[in-house]
Structure formats: C-alpha cells, structure tokens
N, C-alpha and C positions, 0 to 999 in steps of 0.2 A: 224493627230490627235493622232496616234499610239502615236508617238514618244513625243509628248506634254503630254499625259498620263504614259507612261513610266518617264521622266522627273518626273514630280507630283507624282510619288510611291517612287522614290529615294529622293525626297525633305522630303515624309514625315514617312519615314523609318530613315531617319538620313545619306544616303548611299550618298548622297551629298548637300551640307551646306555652305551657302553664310551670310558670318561674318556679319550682321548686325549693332550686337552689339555693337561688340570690335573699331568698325568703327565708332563709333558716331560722335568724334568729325570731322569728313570728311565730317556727312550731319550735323552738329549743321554750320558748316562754309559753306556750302551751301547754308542752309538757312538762314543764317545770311545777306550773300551779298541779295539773293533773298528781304530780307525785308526791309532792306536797299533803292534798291532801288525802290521799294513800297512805303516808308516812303518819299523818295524825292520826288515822280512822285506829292505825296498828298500834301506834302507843298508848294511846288513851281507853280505846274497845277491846283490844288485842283480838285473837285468833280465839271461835273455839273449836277445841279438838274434840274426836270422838272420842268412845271407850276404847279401840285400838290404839289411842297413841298415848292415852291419859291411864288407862288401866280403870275398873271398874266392873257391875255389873250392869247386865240385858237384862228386865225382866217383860216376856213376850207373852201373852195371854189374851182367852175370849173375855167378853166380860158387856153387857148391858147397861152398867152405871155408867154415871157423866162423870166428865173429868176429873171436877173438884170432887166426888167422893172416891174416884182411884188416890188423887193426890193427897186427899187426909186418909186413908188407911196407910199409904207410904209413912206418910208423916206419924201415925200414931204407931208404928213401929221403929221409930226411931230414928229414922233415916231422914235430913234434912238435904234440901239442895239438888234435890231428883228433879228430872227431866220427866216428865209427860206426855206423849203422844198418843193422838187418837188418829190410828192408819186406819184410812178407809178403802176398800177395794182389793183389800190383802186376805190372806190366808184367817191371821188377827186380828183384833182391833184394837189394841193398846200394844205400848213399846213404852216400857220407864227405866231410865237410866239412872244408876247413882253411883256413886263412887266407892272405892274398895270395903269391902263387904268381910267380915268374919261368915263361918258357916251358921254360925249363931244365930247370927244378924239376916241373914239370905233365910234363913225358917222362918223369922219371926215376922217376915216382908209378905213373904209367901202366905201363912197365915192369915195374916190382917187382909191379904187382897182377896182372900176365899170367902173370908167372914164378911165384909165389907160392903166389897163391890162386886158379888158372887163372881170373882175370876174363876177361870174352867181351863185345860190344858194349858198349865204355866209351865213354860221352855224357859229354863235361866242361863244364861252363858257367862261367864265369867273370865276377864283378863286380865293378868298380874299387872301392878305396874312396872315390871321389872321387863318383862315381853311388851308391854306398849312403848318405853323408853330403847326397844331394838329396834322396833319398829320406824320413830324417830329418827335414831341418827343411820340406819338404811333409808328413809327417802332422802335426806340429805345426802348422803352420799351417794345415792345414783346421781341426784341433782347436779353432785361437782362434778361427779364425771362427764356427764352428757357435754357439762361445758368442756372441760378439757378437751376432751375428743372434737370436739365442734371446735375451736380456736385453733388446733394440732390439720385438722382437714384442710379449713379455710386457708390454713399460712400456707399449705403446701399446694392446692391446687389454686389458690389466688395470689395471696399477698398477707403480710402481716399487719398492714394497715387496714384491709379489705378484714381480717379477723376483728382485730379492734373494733370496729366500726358495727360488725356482726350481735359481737358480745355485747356493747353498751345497747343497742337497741332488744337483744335478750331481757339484759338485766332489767330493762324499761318495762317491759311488756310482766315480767316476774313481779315485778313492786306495783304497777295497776291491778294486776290478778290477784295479789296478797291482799291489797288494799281496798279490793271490790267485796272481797270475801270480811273484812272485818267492817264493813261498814254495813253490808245484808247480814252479818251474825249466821249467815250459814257455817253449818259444822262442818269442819277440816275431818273427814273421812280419806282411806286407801285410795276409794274410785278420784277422789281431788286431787290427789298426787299424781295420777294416773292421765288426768288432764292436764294437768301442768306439762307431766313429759309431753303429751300431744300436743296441747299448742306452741309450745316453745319447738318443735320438730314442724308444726305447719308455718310458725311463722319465718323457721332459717329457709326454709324450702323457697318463700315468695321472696327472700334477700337476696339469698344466690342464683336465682333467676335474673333480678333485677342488676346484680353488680357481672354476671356473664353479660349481659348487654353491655354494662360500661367498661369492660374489659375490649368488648368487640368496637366500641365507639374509640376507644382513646388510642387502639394501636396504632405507631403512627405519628400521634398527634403532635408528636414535638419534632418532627422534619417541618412542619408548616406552621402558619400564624393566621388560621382563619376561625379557630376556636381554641376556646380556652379550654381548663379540663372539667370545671363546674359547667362547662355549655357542652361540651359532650357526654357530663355525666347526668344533666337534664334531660338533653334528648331522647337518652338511654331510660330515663324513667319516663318519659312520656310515650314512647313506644313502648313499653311494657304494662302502661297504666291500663289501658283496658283489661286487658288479661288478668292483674292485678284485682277489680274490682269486678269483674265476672265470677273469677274465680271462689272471692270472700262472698257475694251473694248468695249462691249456691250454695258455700256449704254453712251459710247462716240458716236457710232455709229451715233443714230440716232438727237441727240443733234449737234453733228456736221452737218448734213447733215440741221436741222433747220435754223442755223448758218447762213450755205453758200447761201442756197435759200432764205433768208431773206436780204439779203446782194446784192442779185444779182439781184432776183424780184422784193425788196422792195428798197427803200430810207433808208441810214442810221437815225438811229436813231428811229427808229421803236420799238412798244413795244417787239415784238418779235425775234428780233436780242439781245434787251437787254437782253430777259429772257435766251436766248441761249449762249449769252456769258456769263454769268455769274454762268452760270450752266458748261460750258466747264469747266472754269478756276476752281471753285469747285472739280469739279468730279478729275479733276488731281492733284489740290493741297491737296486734301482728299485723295487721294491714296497714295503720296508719304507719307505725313504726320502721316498716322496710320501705316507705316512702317515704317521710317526711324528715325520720330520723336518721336512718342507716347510713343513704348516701349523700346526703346534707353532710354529716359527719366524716365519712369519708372524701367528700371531694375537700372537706377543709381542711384534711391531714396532708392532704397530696398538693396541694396549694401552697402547703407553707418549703416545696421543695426548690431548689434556686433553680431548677430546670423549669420545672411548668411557672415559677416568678417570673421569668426574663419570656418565655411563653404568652404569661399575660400582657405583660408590655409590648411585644412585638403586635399581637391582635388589637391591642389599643390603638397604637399609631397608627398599624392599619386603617381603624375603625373612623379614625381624622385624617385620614389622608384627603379624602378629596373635597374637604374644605380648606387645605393647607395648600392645596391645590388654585385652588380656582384663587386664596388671595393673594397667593405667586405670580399669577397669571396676569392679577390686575394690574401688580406693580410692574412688571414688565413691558404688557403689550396696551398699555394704556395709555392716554395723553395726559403729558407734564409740560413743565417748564414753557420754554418759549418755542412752543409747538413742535417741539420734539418728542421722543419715544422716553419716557421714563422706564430707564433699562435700570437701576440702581437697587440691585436685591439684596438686602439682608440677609447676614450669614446666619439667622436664629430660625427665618423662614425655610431659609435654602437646609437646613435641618429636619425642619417638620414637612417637607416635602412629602408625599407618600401617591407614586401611581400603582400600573398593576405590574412595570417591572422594577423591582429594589435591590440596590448594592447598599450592603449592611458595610460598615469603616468604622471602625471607632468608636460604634454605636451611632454616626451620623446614616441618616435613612436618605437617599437623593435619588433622583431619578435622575440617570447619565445625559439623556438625549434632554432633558428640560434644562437641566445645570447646564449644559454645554451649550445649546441657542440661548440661554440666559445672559451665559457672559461672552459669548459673543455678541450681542446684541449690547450690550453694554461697551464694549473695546470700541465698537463703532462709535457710539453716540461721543464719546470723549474723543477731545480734541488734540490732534497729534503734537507732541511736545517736540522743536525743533533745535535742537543744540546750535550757539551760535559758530558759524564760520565751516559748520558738515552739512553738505547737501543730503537734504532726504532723501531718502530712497523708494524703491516700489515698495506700496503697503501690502505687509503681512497678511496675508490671507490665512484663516482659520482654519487649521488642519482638521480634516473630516476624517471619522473612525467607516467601519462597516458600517453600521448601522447609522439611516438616516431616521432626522427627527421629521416630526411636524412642522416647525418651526422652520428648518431649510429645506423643505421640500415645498414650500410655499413661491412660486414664480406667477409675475406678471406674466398673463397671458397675451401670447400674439397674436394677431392675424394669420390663418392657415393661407398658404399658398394654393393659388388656383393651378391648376395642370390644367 
C-alpha cells in the first residue's frame, strides 16, 4: 500500500509521467481494431433480444425430463425455433421461449409438455409484439436523451469541445458493449438496458473528474511558455490515474464476482449474468476510454486553436534555448582569426537565442544583455575606419542600459590596497 501511495505522490508532483498524450494515435488504433470488431460481431451475429422486446411467449414450468425431451414435446406441438433453458437454483427448472403464439398454439405446447416431459405448474406469460416494439424504441429513446442532457451539461459547466470529446468516448464505450453482447450471444433483456444507462453514467463520472483537473491544469496556461496544453492536459491525467484505476478495481470486484456465480449457479441467459456483463464490459471500456480516449481527443481539438499553436512554439524554443545558447557563446567568446576574439554572430543565431529572460519582436526571441555584450564585443574587435584628412576622435563607448550583463560585469581584477 506504501509503495502504491508513493507511486500516486510522484504521479501527481509531475516526479514521474506516462505520455498519454503524445501517444494518441497508439490508443485511437487500438481502439479502432477494438470497434471494428464490434461492428462485425453486430452485423454478421446481430443482437439477440428477449421476449420483452421481440414479443413472444414464457413458458415456466417443474418438470424432471432432460432437455431434448422438453425440446421435442415443444417441437411436436408445432412450435419451431424455441429457446430452452434448464434454470437451476430457481423456484423452476425450465424456461422455454418461442415466439408469438395463437391461444391455440399456447394449449397445444402446454399439452405436449404435460404429456411428455410430465411438466407441473406451467406459468405462461405472454407479450405482444406490438408492446415489445414500445419497449424498443423507449430504451432508445432514453438512450438519446441521457446523451443530450450529458453534451447540454458538459458545454455549459465546461466547454463545447470538453462535450465533444465526452460523447465520442461515450459512443466508444456504447459500440464495445453492443459488440461484447453480440459476440457472447447473450440476450438483450430490460436489466441490459439498464446497464448500459449505468455504465455510460460511471464512465462520464471518471471523464469529468479527469477533464476538472485539466481545466484546473491549463488555467493560465497561455500568459506563459513552460507547457503546452497536451503537457498540462497529461499531467492532469497522471494525477488523477491512480484514483482512476482504484476506483475501476473496486467496482470490478464485486460485479465480477456477480458474473461468475450467475454463470455457475444459474443457467445462461439469466437476467442477472446479463446485468453483470454488461456492467463488466462498461466499467473497463469506461476506464480505458476517459484516459486514453477522452482527453487525447480533447487536448487535440484544443491544439488545433491559433492561441495554444503560437503556445506551442513559444515552449519549443524555450525548450532549445540553451543549446542556442551555449553555441552563441562559442562564437562570440572563443578564439578565431589571428588571436583575436571571434565576436562575429549570425543574425539566424542571435534569433534562436533563448535564456531565462526573453523579449518577444517580431517573433525574434533575444536575450537583451547577451545581444548587447555581443555586439559590443564585436564594434571592438573591428578596426576603426578612418576618413581621409578628419582626425579621429575619442572612441565611442557603448551605452550601458540599467541592467548589467555577465559579459560587462566581467573586470580584471586588482591588487587590494594594503592600509
């Protein structure tokens, strides 16, 4: 625990720092296969739905035969294309599903599973598909709401790019979970819709955490030129990553532990295996997504602004300053020619100068006190041009500002007077 807290003070000191960022396009092509094959699992497998959204009948009964002799009394009543379940651990122990039924047809099923597979307290539930088709386009339509509402909050307590950036890792997290579900053939039941609104609610929760940090990181950030807005919007996910991945283990815990005892106790296909996978696959595709995705995505909306551009370039020549430095320095304070001072600096140099105090002109970056002992130190080294038949006069001495450099504050020292 120590050392996982240690870890979490260096993450959020800046003392150690895991590129996010800069790495985007590593998880945009992660996620890209990931959705991909999502997008296949769903056109090729498609979804399947329960009797709530397809319309159909339940039929729920005791019953000591094995499967295949429930499924051929179904069958020998006429009914093709039934579902079969043997629930163990329930009230029943069969659950067979078939699709819209005449009352006819519902007696003669009933029947065949009495005479058959001696079924005992057969429960039949029956739903239109007229009422499964409302059922439908109501989770859909809460679905578009929740986003609206969610894009409408965002713009207003952050930003409209901070929304954008929200929804598409939403919609990321939406086409993993659709695509997890057609690839296990678990059945799309109410309790699945029901997960969907919850993970898509636990994963905005870990986004807007993570982007109040970068909100908190970047105020500011364009009065200076020591970060850019991807390095403060890194930092901002690095400080919040522990908390991020505490958080998702925890509540994988006991969502997995649902999972497995649903799975092991129960019969597939169960409401509660549903709710739990679907909540798994959330809870992970929401973690990775409000880090890897979210603000990846948004620091590259905010990148493309001509404030935080001219931003970047200021942090860059910062970032070469004191190499532009020191080979100023060479050319200046070094030995040339015939043992003199090679004072002769390049105007492309005297550009890319950069110390820790800068005068911005023109977009030329210089340092006052280096440029000025520069070309003084040059006016010396060149030889005084004499017009014929005008006496020289006293040489010009180099007008000094307030501020002294290194450069002339540099005196041969003398001998201290004895008293």
């Amino acid at each position: 625990m120590s050392r996982i807290t240690e870890v979490g003070g260096k993450l959020y000191r800046g003392d150690v720092s895991l590129n996010f960022v800069d790495r985007r396009k590593m998880w945009y092509l992660i996620s890209a296969c990931i959705l991909v094959v999502s997008i296949a699992a769903l056109a090729i497998r498609g979804l399947d739905f329960s009797v709530e959204f397809k319309g159909g009948a339940t039929f729920q009964f005791d019953s000591s035969a094995s499967v295949s002799q429930v499924q051929t009394a179904v069958t020998d009543a006429g009914v093709s294309g039934a579902t079969v379940q043997h629930v163990t651990g329930a009230k029943v122990n069969y659950q067979v599903q078939t699709k819209d039924l005449s009352p006819a047809v519902q007696q003669q099923v009933i029947s065949e599973l009495e005479k058959q597979a001696s079924a005992t307290n057969v429960n039949v539930q029956f739903v239109g598909p007229s009422w499964g088709s409302q059922i439908t386009t109501k989770a859909i339509q809460a679905l578009i709401a929740f986003l609206i509402v969610i894009v409408i909050y965002l713009s207003i307590a952050f930003e409209w790019k901070m929304a954008v950036a929200a929804f598409v890792a939403l919609l990321h997290d939406i086409v993993i979970a659709v695509g997890v579900y057609a690839l296990a053939g678990f059945e799309v039941s109410p309790a699945t819709v029901i997960g969907f609104l919850t993970i898509l609610g636990y994963a905005l929760y870990d986004t807007v955490v993570v982007f109040d940090k970068v909100r908190e990181n970047t105020a500011g950030l364009l009065g200076g030129n020591r970060q850019t807005y991807s390095q403060a919007a890194n930092l901002a996910l690095n400080q919040t990553l522990v908390r991020s991945i505490n958080t998702s283990l925890i509540a994988l815990l006991p969502v997995t532990s649902i999972l497995v005892v649903s799975l092991v106790a129960l019969a597939p296909g169960n409401e509660l295996s549903d709710l739990a996978l679907v909540l798994l696959v959330g809870i992970l595709s929401g973690a990775y997504a409000s880090i890897c995705i979210a603000t990846p995505v948004l620091a590259q909306l905010k990148e493309r602004e001509p404030q935080y551009q001219a931003l970047a370039k200021r942090v860059a020549v910062r970032a070469t300053g004191g190499r532009a430095t020191k080979r100023a320095a060479a050319k200046t304070g070094g030995t040339g020619g015939k043992g003199g001072i090679a004072t002769q600096v390049v105007e492309d140099d005297i550009d890319n100068l950069v110390v820790d105090d800068l005068v911005v002109n023109d977009d030329i970056m210089v340092d006052d006190d280096f440029s000025g002992a520069a070309t003084a130190s040059a006016a010396q080294a060149q030889p005084e041009r004499v017009t014929p038949g005008v006496r020289p006069g006293p040489r010009q001495q180099p007008r000094r500002d307030g501020r002294s450099s290194a450069a002339t504050r540099r005196r041969p020292a003398g001998k201290k007077k004895r008293r």
